[in-house]
C-alpha positions as CSV (number, residue, x, y, z in Angstrom):
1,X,-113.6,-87.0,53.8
2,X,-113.9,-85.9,50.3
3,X,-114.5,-82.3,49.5
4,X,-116.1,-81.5,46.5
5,X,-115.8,-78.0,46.4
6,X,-111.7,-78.2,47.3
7,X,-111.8,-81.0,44.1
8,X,-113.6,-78.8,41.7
9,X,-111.5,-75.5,42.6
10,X,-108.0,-77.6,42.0
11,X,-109.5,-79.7,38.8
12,X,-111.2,-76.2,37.3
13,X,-107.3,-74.1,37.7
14,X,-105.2,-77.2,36.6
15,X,-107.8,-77.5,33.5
16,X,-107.0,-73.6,32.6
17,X,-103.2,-74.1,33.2
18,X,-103.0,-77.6,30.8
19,X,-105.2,-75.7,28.0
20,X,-108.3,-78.4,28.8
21,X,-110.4,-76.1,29.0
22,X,-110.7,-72.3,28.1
23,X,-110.5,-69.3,31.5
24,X,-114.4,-68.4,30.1
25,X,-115.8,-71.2,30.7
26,X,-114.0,-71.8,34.2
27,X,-115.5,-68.5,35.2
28,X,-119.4,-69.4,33.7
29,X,-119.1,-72.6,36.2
30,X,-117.3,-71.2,38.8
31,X,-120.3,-68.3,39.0
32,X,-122.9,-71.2,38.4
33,X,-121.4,-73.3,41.3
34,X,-121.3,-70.4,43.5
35,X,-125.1,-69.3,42.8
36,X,-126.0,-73.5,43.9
37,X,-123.7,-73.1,47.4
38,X,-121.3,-75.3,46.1
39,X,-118.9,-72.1,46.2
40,X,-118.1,-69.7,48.2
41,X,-117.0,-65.8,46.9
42,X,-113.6,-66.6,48.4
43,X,-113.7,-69.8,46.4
44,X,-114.1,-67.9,43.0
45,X,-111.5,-65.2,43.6
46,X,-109.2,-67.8,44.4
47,X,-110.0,-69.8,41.2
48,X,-109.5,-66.3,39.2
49,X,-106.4,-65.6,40.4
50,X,-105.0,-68.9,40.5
51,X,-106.7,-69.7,36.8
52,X,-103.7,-68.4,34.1
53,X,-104.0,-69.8,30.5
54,X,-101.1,-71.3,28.9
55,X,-98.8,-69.1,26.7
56,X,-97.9,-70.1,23.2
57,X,-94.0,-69.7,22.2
58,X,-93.3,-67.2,20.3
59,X,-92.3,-68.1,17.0
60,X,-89.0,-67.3,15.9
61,X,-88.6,-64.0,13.5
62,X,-85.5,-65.5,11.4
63,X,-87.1,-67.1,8.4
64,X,-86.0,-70.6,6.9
65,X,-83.5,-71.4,5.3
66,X,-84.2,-71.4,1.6
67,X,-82.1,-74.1,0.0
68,X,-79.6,-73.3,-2.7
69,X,-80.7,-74.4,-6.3
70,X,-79.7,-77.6,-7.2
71,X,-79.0,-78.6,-4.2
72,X,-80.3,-82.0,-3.5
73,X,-80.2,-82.0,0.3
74,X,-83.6,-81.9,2.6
């Protein structure tokens, strides 16, 4: 049988991890589901600890190549 609440929980912390949607707004709907029944308290902890945003690289501190004058290349 499908369980909505299971379904919400696993789409709401693979949305956070995939950078679909931002941890802010998981946590408005997660405290809006729980306030309906949909979810429980244990359901929300779980989705906050579960729920970790993606980390951008970090970009590199060598900076480009600059290309020698007259050189033709790139």
């Amino acid at each position: 049988m499908f369980n909505l609440s299971q379904w919400l929980k696993e789409s709401m912390i693979s949305g956070v991890a995939k950078g679909q949607v931002s941890l802010a707004y998981v946590a408005i709907k997660a405290e809006e589901y729980l306030s309906r029944g949909i979810f429980t308290e244990a359901d929300v902890q779980e989705i906050a600890e579960r729920s970790v945003e993606p980390v951008d690289p970090v970009p590199s501190e060598e900076p480009p190549e600059e290309a020698d004058e007259g050189d033709i290349s790139g």
